[in-house]
PAVO-28634 format. One record per residue: y, z, x of N, C-alpha, C, O in turn. Coordinates in pm, whole numbers, plus 50000, padded with zeros to 5 digits. Atoms other than C-alpha are relative to their C-alpha. Example, Ala and Ser with C-alpha at 12.3 -4.5 7.8 and 13.67 -1.06 7.14 Angstrom:
BEGIN
     n_y     n_z     n_x    ca_y    ca_z    ca_x     c_y     c_z     c_x     o_y     o_z     o_x
   49881   50000   50089   49550   50780   51230   50120   50000   50090   50118   50066   50194
   49881   49994   49918   49894   50714   51367   50109   50073   49923   50220   50090   49974
This chain:
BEGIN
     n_y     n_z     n_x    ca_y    ca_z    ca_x     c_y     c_z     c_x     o_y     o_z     o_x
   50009   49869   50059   02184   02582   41941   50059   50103   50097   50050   50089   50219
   49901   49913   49941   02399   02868   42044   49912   50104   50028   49895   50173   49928
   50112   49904   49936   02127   03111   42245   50121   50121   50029   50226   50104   50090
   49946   49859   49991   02242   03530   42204   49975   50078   50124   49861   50108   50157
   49993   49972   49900   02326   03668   42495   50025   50146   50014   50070   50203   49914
   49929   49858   50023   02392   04052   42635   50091   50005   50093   50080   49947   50201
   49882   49977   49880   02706   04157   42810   50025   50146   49976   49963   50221   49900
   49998   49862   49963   02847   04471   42908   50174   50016   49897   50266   49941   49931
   49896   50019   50073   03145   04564   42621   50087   50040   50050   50074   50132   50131
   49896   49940   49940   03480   04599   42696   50079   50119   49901   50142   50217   49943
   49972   49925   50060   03558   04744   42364   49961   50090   49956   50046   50162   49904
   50149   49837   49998   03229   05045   42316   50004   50039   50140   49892   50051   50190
   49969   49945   49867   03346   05158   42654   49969   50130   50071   50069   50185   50117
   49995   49863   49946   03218   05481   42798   50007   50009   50132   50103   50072   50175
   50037   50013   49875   03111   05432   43134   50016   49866   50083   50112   49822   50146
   49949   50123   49976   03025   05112   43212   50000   49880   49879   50031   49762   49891
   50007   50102   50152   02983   04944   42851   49841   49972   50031   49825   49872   49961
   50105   50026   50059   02614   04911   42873   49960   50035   49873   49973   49955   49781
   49985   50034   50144   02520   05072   42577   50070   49989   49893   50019   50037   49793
   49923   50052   50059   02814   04937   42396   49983   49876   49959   50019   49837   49849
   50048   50111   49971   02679   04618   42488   49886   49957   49911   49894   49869   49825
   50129   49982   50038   02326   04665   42391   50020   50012   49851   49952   49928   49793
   49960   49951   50101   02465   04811   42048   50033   49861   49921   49968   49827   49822
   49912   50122   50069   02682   04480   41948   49890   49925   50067   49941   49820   50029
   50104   50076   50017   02361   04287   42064   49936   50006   49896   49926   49914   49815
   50121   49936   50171   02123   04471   41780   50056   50041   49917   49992   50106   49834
   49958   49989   50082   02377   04503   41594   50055   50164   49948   50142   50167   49861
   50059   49846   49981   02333   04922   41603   50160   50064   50060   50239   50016   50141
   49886   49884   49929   02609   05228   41655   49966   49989   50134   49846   49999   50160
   50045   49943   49902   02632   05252   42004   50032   50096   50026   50040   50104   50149
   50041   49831   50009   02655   05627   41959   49882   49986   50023   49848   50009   50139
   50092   49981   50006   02339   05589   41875   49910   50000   50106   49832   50083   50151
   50052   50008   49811   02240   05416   42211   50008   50082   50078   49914   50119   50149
   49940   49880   49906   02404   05657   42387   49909   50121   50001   49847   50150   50103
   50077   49910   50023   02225   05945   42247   49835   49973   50028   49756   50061   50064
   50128   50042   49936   01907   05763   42318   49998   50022   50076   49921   50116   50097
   50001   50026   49884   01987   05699   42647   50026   50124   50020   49925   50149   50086
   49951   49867   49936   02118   06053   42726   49858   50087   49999   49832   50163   50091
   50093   49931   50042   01773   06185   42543   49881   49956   50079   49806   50047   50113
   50077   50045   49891   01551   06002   42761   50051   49986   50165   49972   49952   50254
   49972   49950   49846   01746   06063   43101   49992   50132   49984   49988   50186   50095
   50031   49872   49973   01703   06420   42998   49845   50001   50002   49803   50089   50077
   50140   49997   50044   01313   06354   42899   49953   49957   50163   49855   50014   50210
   50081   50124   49899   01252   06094   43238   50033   50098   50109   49953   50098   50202
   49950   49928   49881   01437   06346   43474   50061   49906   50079   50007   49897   50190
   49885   50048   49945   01716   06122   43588   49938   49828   50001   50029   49747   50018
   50022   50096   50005   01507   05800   43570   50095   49906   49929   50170   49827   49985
   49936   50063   50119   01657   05656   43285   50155   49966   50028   50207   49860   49995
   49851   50015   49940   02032   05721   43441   49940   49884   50143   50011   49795   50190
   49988   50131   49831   01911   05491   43777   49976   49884   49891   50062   49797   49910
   50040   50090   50049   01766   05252   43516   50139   49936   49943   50147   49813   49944
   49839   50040   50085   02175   05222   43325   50083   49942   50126   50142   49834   50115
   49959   50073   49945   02302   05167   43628   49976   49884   50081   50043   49815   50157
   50076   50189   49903   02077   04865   43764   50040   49914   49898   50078   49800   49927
   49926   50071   50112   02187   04753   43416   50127   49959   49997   50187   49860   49955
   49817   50015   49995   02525   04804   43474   50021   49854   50144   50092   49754   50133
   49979   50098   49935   02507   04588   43768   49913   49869   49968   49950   49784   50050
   50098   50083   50025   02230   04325   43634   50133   49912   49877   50171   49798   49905
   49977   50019   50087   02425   04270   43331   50169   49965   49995   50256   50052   50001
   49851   50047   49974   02765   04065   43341   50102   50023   49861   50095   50011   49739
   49849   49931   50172   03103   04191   43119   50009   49916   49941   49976   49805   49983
   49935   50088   50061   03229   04039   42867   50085   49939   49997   50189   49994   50036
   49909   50073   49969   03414   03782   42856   50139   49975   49922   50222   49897   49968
């Protein structure tokens, strides 16, 4: 069985393709991610931005 994996996209590209990534995992706009993510690094007070980029490095590109 073929187990779903997350990678970092090369083609939803803003930054570093995390939530591009995340997006084409759940299937989901990653606009949408984005705007999440932007709405909770404004809510967390910068948390949320250290948290994208431990992602960004945790999380290997696509292939």
């Amino acid at each position: 069985m073929d187990q779903k994996r997350i990678y970092r996209s090369r083609q939803n590209r803003m930054i570093c393709g995390v939530c591009g990534g995340v997006g084409e995992y759940f299937n989901i706009d990653p606009t949408l991610i984005r705007l999440a993510v932007a709405l909770a690094g404004v809510c967390s007070f910068g948390t949320c931005g250290l948290a994208y980029f431990v992602a960004a490095v945790i999380i290997p590109d696509e292939m």
